[in-house]
C-alpha positions in Angstrom: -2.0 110.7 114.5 -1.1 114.1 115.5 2.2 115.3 117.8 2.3 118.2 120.2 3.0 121.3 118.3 6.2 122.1 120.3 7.8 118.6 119.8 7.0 118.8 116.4 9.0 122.3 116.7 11.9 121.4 118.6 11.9 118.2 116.5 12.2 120.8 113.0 14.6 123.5 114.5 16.5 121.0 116.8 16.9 117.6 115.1 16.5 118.5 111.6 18.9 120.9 111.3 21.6 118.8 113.0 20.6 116.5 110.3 21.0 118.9 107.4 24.3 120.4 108.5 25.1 116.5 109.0 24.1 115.7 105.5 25.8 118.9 103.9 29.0 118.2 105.5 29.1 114.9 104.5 28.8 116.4 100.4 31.0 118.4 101.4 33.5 115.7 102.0 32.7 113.9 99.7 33.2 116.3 96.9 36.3 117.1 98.3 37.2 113.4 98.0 35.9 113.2 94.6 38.0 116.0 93.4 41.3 114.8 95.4 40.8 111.1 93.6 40.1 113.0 89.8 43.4 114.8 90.9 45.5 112.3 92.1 44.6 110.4 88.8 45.3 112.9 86.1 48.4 113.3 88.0 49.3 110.1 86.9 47.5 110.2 83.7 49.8 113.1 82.8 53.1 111.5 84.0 52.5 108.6 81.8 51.4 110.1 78.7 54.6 112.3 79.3 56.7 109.2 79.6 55.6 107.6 76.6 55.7 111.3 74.8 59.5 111.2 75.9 60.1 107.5 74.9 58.6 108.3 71.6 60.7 111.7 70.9 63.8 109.5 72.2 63.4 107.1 69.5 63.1 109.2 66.7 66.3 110.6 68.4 67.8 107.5 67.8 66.7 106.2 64.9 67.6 109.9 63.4 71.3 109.0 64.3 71.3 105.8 63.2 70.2 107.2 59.7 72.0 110.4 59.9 69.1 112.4 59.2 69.8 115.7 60.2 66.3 117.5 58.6 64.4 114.9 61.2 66.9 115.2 63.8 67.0 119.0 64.0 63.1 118.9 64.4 64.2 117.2 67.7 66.8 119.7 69.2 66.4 122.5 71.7 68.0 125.7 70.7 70.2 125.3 73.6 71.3 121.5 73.1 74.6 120.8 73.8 76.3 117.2 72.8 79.4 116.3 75.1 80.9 113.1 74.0 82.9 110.4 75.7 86.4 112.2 75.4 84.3 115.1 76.7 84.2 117.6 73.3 81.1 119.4 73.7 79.4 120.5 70.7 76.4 122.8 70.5 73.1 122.3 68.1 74.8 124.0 65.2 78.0 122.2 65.3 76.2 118.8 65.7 73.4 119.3 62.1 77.0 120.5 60.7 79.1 117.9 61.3 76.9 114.8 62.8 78.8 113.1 65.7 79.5 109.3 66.0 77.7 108.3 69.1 79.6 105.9 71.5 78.5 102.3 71.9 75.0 101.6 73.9 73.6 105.0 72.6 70.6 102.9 71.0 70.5 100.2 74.2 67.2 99.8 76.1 66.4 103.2 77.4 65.3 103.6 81.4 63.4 106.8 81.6 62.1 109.2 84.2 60.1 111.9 84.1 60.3 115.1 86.6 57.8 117.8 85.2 58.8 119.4 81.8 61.8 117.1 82.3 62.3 114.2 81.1 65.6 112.1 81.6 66.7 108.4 79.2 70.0 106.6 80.5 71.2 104.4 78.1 74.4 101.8 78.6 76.3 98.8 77.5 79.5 98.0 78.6 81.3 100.6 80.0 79.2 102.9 77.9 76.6 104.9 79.5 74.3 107.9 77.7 72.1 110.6 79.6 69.5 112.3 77.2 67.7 114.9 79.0 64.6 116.2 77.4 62.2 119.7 78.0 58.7 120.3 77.2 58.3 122.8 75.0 55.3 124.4 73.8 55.9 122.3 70.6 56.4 119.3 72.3 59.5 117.7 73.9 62.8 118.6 72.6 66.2 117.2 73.3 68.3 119.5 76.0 71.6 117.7 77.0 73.4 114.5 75.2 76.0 113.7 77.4 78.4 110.3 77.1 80.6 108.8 79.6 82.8 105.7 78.9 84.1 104.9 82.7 87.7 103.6 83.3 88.5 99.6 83.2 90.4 100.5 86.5 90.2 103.1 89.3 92.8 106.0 87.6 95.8 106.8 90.3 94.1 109.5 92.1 96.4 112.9 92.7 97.0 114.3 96.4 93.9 115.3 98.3 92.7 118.6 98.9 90.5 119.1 102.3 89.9 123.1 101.7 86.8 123.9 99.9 86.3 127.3 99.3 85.0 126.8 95.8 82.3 125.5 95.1 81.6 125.1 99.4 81.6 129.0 99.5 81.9 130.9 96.9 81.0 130.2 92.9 81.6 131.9 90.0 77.9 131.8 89.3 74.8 134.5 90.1 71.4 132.6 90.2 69.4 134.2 88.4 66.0 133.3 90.2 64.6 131.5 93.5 64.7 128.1 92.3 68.6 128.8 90.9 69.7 130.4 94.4 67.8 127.2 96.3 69.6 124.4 94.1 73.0 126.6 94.9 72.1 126.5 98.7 71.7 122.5 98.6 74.5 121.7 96.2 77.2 123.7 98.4 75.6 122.0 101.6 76.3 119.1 99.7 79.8 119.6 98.8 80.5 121.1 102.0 79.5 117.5 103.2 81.7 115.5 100.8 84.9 118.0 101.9 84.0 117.0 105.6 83.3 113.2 104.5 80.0 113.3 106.0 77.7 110.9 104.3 74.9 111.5 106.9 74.9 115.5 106.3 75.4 114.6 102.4 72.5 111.9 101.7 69.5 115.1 102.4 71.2 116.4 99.1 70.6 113.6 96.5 67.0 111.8 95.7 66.8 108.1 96.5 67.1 107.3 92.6 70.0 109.2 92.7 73.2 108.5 90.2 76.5 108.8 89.5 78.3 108.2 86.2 81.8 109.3 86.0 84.7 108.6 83.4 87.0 108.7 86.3 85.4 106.0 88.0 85.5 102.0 87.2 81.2 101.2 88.0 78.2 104.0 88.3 77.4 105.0 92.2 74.0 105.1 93.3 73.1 106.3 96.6 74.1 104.2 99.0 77.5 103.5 96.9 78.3 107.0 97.4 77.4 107.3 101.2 79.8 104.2 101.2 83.2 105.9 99.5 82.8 109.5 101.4 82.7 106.8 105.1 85.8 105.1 103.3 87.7 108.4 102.4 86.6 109.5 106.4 88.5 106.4 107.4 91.8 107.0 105.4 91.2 110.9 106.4 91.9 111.5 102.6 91.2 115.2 101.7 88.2 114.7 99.7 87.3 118.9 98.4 85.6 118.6 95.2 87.0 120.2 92.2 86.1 123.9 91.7 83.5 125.5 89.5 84.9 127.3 86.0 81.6 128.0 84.5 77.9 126.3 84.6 74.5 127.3 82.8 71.2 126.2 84.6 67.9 125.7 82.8 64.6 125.9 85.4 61.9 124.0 84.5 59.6 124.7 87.5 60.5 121.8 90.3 63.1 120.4 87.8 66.7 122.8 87.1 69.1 121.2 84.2 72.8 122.5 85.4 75.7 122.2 82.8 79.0 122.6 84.5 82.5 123.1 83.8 84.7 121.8 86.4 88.8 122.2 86.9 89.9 119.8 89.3 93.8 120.0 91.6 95.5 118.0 89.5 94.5 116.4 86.2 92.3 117.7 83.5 89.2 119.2 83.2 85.6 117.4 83.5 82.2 118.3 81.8 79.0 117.5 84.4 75.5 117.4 83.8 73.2 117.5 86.8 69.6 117.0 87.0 68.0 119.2 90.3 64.5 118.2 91.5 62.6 120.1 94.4 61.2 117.3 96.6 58.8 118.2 99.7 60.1 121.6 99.1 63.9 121.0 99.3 66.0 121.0 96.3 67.7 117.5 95.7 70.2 116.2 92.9 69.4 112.9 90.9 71.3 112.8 88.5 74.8 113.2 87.8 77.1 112.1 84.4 80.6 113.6 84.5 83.4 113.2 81.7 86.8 114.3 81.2 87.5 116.5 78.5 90.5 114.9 77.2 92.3 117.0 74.7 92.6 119.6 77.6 95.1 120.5 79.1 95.8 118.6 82.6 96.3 121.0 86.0 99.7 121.3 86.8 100.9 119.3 90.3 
């Protein structure tokens, strides 16, 4: 059979080429595809070979303590680790291969961990007991940061005379960031606070991650999200001045899309109180997740 010469042209320059851009396009999308899928997987390939590469460091952690074995345990410390315990002493890596420190209670309970990055957070309770181990990858692996214990009160403690100024931390801070990421978890945590002097739960909840929580020794139960959205609408119905207590000194440890703040805090009245935050950029805003605060008890108390 033969065609007409200029069908069989138009058919060649016309339909065929419609179908080969067609069938490129289409490999074109479906490499793209490919590669999202091979992403998307090692994604979560790597988050959960990092979370059992935390579990595993934790436990040797805690089985170093448990033994005392400080030539194990020192293999396990950051250079900049810092140990505050439940009457809020803070000890640094030195003093603690020195002078080994009895942990609290629940140190060695089941451990809930969650990885953000090079970060990798264990929470740890029983009782009234609760322990926050934050962990960094290092380029020789994962390396304990921040221990930090809080033993919360059996009862709420009689709280002092509120305060509903805010000009530290809400406005000014004894801190200078030191990078972009520093200067954009300032910006969010001073909204924030801003928020909680104005008892505004709506303008505070953009702050904090879902999983967000709070562990303080001058509370009676840990406050999630929700639980803390709850108290700030409570204090906005007593019209309690709420202003948080104001900044003495904090360090901050950036990880990428994961900052480690430790915080010294002075409140109105009463004594001082140790805080370690965990910062994670989220859909490009800079949220907090994690918060354990304890008073540091052989401190003197703010006078009235």
């Amino acid at each position: 059979m033969r065609f007409p010469r200029g069908n069989l042209r138009n058919f060649t320059r016309g339909d065929g080429m419609k179908n080969v851009w067609g069938a490129c396009l289409a490999l074109v999308m479906i490499v793209t595809l490919a590669a999202m899928c091979v992403t998307l997987t090692c994604k979560r390939v790597s988050a959960a070979g990092d979370d059992e590469a935390v579990l595993q460091a934790d436990r040797a952690f805690v089985q170093a303590i448990a033994k005392s074995d400080k030539a194990s345990l020192g293999k396990l410390l950051d250079v900049d680790f810092t140990w505050t315990d439940s009457k809020g002493r803070t000890r640094t890596r030195t003093d603690v291969l020195l002078n080994l420190p009895t942990p609290t209670s629940g140190y060695d309970a089941e451990a809930k961990e969650r990885t953000y990055g090079e970060v990798g957070t264990v929470q740890a309770n029983s009782g009234k007991a609760y322990v926050l181990r934050i962990w960094v990858k290092r380029p020789s692996g994962w390396r304990a940061l921040v221990y930090h214990e809080v033993v919360q009160a059996g009862a709420l403690p009689v709280a002092g005379p509120g305060v509903e100024d805010c000009e530290n931390p809400c406005k000014t801070l004894p801190y200078h960031p030191k990078n972009e990421a520093e200067q954009g978890v300032i910006t969010s945590w001073q909204e924030l606070e801003t928020a909680v002097t104005n008892h505004d739960s709506a303008g505070w909840a953009p702050h904090v991650a879902d999983e967000f929580i709070q562990v303080s020794s001058n509370n009676d139960h840990p406050l999630d999200k929700a639980g803390r959205m709850a108290a700030l609408d409570k204090q906005k119905q007593s019209a309690a001045g709420s202003a948080p207590a104001p900044l003495v000194s904090a360090h901050m440890f950036d990880f990428g899309d994961t900052v480690v703040m430790t915080c010294l805090h002075q409140p109105f009245h009463g004594k001082p109180i140790h805080v370690s935050r965990v910062w994670i950029k989220r859909d490009g805003k800079w949220v907090m997740s994690i918060s354990y605060q304890t008073t540091i008890q052989a401190a003197p108390a703010q006078a009235d």
